[in-house]
LUMSE-952749 format. One record per residue (C-alpha): residue in three letters; chain; x, y, z. Coordinates in pm, 1 decimal. Each point is the difference from the previous one (the first is absolute). Layout:
<sites>
  rest  kette        c1        c2        c3
   ALA      A         X         Y         Z
...
</sites>
This chain:
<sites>
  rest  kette        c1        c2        c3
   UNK      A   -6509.0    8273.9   -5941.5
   UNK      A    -332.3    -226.6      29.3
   UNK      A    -237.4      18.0     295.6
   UNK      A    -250.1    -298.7      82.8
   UNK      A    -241.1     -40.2     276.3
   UNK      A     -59.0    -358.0      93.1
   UNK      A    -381.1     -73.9    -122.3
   UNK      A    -185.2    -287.7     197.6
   UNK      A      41.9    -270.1    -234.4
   UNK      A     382.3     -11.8      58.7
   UNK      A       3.9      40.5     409.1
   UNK      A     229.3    -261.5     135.3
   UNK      A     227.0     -30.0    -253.1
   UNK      A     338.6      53.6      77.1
   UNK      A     201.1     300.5    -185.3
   UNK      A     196.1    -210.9    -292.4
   UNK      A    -335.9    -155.3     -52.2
   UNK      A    -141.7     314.9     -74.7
   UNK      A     283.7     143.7    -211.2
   UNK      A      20.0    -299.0    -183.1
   UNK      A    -421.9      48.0    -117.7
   UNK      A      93.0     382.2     -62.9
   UNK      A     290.1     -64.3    -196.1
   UNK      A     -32.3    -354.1    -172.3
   UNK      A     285.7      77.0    -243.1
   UNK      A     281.8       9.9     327.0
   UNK      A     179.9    -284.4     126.6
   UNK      A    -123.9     -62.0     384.7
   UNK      A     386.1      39.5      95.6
   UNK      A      51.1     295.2    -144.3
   UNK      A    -316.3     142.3     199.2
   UNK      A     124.3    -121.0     320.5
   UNK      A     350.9     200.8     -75.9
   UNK      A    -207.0     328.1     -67.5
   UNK      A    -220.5     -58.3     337.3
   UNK      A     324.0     -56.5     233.4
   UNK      A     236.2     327.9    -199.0
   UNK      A    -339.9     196.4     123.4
   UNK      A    -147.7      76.8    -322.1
   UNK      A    -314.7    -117.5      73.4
   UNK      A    -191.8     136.3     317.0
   UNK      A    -268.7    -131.3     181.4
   UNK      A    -167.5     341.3     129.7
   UNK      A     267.6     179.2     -56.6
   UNK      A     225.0    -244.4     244.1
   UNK      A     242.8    -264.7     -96.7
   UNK      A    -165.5    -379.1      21.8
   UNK      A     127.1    -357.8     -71.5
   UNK      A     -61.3    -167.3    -314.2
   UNK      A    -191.6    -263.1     235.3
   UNK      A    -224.4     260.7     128.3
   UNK      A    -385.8     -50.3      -1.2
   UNK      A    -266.8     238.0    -121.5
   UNK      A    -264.8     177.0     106.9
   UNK      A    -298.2     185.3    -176.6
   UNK      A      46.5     345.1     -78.6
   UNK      A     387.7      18.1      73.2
   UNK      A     235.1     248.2    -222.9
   UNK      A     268.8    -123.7    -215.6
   UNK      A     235.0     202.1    -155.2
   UNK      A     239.9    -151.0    -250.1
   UNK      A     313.5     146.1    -147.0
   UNK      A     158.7    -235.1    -234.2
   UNK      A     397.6      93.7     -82.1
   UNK      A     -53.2      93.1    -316.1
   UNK      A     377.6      30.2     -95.0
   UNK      A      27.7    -353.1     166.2
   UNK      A    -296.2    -105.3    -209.1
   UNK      A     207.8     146.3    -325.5
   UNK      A     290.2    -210.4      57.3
   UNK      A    -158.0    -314.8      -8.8
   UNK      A     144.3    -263.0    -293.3
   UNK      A    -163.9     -26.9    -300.7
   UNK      A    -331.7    -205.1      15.6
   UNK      A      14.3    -375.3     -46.9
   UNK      A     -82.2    -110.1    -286.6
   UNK      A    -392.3    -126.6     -87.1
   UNK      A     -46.2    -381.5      80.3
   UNK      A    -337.2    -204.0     -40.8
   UNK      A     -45.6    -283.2     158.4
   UNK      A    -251.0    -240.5     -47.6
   UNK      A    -321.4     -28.3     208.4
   UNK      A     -92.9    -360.9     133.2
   UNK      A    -331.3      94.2     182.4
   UNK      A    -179.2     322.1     124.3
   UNK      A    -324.1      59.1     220.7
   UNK      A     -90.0     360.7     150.9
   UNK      A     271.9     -55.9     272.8
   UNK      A     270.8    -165.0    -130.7
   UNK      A     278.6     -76.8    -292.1
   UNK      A     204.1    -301.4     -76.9
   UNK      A     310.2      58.3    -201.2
   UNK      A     216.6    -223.9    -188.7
   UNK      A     328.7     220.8     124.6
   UNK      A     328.4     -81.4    -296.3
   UNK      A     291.1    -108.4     184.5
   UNK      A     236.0     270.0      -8.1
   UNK      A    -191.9     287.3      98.9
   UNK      A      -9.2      91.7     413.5
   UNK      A    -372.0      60.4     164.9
   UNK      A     143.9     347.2      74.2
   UNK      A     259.4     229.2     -42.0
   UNK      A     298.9    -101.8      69.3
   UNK      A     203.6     232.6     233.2
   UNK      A     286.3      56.3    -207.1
   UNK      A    -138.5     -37.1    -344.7
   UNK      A    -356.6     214.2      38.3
   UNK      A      22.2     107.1    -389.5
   UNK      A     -48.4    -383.4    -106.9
   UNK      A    -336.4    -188.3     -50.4
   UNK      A    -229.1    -150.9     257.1
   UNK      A    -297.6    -187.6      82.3
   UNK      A    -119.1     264.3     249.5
   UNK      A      24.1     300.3    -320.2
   UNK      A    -121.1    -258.6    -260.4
   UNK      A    -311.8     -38.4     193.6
   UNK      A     -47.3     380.4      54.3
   UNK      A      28.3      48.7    -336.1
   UNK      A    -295.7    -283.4     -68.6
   UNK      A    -189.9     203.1     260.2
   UNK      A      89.1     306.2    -183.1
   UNK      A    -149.1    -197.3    -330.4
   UNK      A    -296.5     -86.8     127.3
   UNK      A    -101.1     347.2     166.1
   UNK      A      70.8     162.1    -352.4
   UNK      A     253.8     230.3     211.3
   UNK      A     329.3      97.5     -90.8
   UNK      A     305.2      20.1     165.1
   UNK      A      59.1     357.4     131.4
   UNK      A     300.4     202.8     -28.8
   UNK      A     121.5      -6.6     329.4
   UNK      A     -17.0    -274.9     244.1
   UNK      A    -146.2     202.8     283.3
   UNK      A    -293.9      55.0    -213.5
   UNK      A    -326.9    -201.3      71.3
   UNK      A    -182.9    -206.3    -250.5
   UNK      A    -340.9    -163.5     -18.0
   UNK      A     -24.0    -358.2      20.2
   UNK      A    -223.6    -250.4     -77.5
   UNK      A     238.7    -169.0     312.9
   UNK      A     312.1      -6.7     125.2
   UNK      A     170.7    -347.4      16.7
   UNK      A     115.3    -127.6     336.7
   UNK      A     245.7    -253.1     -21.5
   UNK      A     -75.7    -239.2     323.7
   UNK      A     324.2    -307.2     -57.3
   UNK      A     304.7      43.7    -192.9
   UNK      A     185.9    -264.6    -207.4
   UNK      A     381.6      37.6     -99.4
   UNK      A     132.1     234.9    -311.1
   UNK      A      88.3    -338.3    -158.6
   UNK      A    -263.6    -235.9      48.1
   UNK      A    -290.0      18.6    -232.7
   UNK      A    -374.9     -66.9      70.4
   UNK      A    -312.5     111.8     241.2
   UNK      A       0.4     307.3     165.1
   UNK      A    -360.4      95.3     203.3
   UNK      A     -79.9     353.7       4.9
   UNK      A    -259.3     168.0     171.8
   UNK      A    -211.6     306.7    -138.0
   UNK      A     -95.0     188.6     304.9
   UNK      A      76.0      28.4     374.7
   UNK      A    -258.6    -238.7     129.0
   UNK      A     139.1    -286.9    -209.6
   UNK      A     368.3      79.6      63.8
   UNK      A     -71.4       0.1     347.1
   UNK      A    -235.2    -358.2     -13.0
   UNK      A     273.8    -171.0    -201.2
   UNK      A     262.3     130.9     239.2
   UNK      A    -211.2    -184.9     287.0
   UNK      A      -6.3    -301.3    -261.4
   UNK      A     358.6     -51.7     -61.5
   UNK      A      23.3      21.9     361.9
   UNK      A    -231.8    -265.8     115.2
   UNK      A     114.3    -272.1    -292.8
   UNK      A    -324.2      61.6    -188.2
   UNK      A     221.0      88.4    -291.6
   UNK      A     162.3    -337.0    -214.1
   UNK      A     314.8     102.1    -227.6
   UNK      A      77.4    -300.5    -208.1
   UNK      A     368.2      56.4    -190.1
   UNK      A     200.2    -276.1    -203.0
   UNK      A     355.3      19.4      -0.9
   UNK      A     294.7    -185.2    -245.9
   UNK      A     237.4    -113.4     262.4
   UNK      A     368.4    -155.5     -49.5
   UNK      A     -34.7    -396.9     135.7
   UNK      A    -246.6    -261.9      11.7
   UNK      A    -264.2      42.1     210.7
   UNK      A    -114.1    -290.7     167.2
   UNK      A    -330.7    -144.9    -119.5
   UNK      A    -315.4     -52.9     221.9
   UNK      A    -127.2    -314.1      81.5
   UNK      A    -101.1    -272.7    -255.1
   UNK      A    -349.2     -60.3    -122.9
   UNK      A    -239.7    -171.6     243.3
   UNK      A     202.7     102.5     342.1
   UNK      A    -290.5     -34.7     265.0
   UNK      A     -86.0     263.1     274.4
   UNK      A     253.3      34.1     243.8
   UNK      A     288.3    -214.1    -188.1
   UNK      A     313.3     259.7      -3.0
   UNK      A    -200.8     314.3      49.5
   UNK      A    -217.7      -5.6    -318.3
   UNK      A    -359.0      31.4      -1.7
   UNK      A    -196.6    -261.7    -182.0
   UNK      A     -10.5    -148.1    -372.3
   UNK      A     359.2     146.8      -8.3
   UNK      A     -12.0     381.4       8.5
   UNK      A     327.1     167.6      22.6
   UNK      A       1.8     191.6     342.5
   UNK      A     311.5     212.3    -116.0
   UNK      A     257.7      52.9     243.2
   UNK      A       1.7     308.2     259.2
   UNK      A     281.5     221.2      -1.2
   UNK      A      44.9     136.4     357.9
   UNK      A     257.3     211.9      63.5
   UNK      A      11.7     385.4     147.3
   UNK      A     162.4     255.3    -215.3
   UNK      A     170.1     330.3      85.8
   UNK      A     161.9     260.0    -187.9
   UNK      A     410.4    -113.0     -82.4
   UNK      A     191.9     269.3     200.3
   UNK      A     269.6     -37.5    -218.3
   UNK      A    -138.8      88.9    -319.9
   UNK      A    -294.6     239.0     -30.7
   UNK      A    -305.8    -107.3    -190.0
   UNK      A      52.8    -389.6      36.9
   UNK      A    -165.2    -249.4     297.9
   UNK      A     120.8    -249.3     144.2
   UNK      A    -123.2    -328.0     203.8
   UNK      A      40.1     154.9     408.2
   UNK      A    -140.3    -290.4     213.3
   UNK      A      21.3     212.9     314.8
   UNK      A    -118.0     341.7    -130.0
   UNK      A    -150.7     -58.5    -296.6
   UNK      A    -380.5      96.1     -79.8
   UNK      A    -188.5    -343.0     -38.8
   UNK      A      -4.1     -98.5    -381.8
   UNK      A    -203.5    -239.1    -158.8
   UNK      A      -9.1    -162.7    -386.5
   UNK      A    -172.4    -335.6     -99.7
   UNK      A     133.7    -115.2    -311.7
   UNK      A     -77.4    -241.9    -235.2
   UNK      A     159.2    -222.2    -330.3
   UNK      A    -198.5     178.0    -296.8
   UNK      A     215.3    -158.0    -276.2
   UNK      A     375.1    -183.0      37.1
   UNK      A     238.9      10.7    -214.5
   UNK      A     385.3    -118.1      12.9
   UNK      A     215.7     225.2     188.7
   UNK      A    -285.2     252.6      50.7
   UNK      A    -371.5      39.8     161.9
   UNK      A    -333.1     204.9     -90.2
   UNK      A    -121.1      15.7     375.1
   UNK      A    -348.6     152.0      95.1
   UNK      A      45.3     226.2     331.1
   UNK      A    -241.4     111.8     240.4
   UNK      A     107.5     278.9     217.8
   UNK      A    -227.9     -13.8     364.9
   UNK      A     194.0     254.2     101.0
   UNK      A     152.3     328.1    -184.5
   UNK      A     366.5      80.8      66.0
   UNK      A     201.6     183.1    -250.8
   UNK      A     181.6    -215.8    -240.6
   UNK      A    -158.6    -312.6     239.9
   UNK      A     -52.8    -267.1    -297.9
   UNK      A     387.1      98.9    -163.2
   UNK      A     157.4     -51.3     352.2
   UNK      A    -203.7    -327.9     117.6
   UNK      A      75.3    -169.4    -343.7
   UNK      A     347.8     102.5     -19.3
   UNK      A      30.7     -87.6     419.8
   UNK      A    -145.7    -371.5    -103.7
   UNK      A     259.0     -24.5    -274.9
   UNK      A    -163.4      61.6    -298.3
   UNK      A      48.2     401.2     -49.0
   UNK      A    -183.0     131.5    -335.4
   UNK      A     140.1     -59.7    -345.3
   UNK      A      24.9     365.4     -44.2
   UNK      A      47.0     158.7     307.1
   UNK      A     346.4     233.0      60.6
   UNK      A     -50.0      42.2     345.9
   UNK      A     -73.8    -299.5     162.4
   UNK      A      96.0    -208.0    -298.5
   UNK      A     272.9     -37.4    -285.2
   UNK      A    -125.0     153.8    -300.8
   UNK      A     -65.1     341.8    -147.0
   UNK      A    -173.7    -192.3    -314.0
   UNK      A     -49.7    -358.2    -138.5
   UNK      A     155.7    -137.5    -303.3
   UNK      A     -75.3    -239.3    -276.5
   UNK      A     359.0    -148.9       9.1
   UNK      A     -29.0     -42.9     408.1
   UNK      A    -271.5    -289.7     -96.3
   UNK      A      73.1    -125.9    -348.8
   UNK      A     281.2    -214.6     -37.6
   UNK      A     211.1     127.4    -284.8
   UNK      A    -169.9     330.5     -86.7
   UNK      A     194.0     302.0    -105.4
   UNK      A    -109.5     267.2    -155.2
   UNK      A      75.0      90.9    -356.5
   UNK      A     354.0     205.7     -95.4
   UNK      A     -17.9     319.9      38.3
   UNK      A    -349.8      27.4     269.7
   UNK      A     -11.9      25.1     356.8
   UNK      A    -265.6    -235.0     130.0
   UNK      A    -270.5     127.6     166.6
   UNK      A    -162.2     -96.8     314.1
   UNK      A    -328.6    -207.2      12.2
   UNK      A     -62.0     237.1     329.6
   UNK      A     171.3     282.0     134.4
   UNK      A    -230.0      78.0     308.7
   UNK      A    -108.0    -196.4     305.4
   UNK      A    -149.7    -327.7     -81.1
   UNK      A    -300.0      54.3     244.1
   UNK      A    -397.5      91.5    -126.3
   UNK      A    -273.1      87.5     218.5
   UNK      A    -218.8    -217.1    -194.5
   UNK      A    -331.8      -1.8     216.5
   UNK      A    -196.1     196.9     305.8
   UNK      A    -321.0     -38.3     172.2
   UNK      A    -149.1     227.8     210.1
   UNK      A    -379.1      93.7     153.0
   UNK      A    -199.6     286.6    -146.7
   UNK      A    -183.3     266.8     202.6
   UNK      A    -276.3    -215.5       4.6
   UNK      A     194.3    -271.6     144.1
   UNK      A      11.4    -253.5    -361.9
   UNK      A     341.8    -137.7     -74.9
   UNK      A     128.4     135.3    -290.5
   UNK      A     307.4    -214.8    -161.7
   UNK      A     245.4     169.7    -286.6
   UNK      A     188.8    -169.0    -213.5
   UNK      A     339.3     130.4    -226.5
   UNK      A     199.4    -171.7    -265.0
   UNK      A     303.2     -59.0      -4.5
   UNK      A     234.8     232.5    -207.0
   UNK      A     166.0     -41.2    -375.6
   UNK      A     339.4     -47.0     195.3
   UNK      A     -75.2    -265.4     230.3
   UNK      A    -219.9    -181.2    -214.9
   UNK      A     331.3     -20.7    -234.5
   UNK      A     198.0    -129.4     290.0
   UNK      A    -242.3    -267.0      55.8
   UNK      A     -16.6    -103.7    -340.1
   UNK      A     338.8     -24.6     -34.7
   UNK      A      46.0    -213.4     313.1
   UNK      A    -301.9    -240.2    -116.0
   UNK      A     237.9      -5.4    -329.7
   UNK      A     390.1    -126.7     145.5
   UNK      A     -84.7     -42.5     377.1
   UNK      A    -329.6    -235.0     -18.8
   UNK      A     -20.4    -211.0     354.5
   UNK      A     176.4    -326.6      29.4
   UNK      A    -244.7    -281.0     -24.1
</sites>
């Protein structure tokens, strides 16, 4: 059993906050789980996870230890790359294919939320201890403040201590925060305007910038299948995407897509709800992966092979992000798009060139 008494610098947080400073190397949930089964008291009384601190207040923290023993294997070690970094925050290029946290029913497989403990574990020189419910020193503990989809790769903003978490939080909230994604869609999206369209002529602002077109439409979750949203024009949450004709090519579209407002899965359901659902996209789409032979006439593989797919993931990057500093100075991110969908692209540039 560990006993803490609430110093002055951390008055006012609430519990989980607290636990999650003490013990960096635990998942938040799993925190939470211990404070409501009573293994943590708050002088010597049950409390909520939600409950706020004050100084000099006993904690007294029993971890299951047998519980703790049971746990799956650890994931596996993943690095991912670092785009920028300042004394509060961390921009990550995240690979598509790996969730921002542990998934409920698969907790022994990789994630973004371990890979960046074990940078933070890196970077303090610490190791990982033994047992979970052991404590370790870091340099900081990562605080993931947005989440992107398991199979979409690009930009995910982290912050590095409360304070930031908490200002970024208030960010994302108030639309300071831009999230830029582009997206290979099935159809052709319409182009903007033509060259020289003066202000006011059908929408566009002047010397013939493309105003994109505003997806409006409120999503909900699908009561009929867990895990997927749907367009609910009555009780949905108000959604918002502005998108944009990056490149065209025949039979398909690289679109640019501003999210103004964040619902899950928002961009996959307002592109698929306009008609033009992601190449790659087995839940609101058609495909599980894309094919050579789906776009070139005539291709086959040779005897004997089974051909293998350009892209087997969701065909959506989070390719840019802006957001202010503590000091109030924009800072904008940029991530490049990944080996697979560049090879997608190429190959559409190759057999599915626009019409002329």
């Amino acid at each position: 059993m560990d006993t803490f008494v609430v110093p002055d610098d951390r008055v006012g947080l609430e519990l989980d906050e607290f636990l999650a400073l003490t013990y960096p190397l635990l998942n938040k949930g799993y925190l939470r789980r211990q404070v409501r089964a009573g293994r943590i008291l708050l002088d010597g009384l049950a409390a909520l996870p939600s409950k706020r601190l004050r100084v000099g207040q006993v904690l007294c923290v029993d971890f299951d230890e047998e519980a703790d023993a049971a746990q799956p294997p650890e994931a596996p070690v993943v690095q991912v790359p670092v785009l920028y970094e300042d004394e509060d925050v961390l921009v990550v290029d995240k690979p598509a294919g790996l969730a921002v946290e542990p998934e409920r029913w698969q907790r022994g497989e990789a994630c973004l939320a371990g890979a960046l403990l074990e940078l933070a574990l890196v970077r303090s020189g610490s190791q990982r201890p033994q047992s979970p419910a052991h404590s370790a020193t870091l340099e900081f503990r990562p605080r993931l403040v947005h989440r992107i989809d398991k199979g979409t790769s690009g930009i995910v903003l982290v912050a590095r201590n409360l304070q930031t978490e908490r200002r970024l939080r208030a960010a994302f909230e108030s639309g300071a925060v831009h999230k830029e994604y582009l997206a290979l869609v099935e159809g052709e999206w319409p182009p903007g305007p033509p060259s020289g369209v003066e202000d006011g002529e059908d929408g566009a602002a002047g010397g013939g910038a493309d105003p994109g077109e505003l997806i409006d439409l409120p999503l909900g979750p699908d009561p009929r299948r867990s895990g997927r949203m749907q367009v609910l024009q009555s009780k949905g949450k108000p959604s918002q995407t502005r998108v944009y004709l990056e490149r065209p090519y025949r039979g398909y579209s690289l679109v640019r897509c501003l999210p103004l407002t964040g619902r899950t899965h928002q961009i996959r359901v307002h592109l698929a709800a306009r008609g033009f659902p992601l190449a790659v996209d087995a839940l609101y789409g058609r495909r599980e992966e894309f094919l050579l032979s789906e776009i070139k006439a005539g291709y086959r593989p040779k005897p004997g092979r089974t051909e293998r797919p350009l892209i087997e993931r969701l065909t959506l990057h989070a390719r840019a992000l802006s957001f202010p500093d503590g000091a109030g100075n924009r800072i904008e991110v940029e991530a490049p798009l990944h080996r697979d969908f560049e090879r997608v692209l190429k190959q559409l540039a190759k057999v599915r060139a626009p019409r002329i």
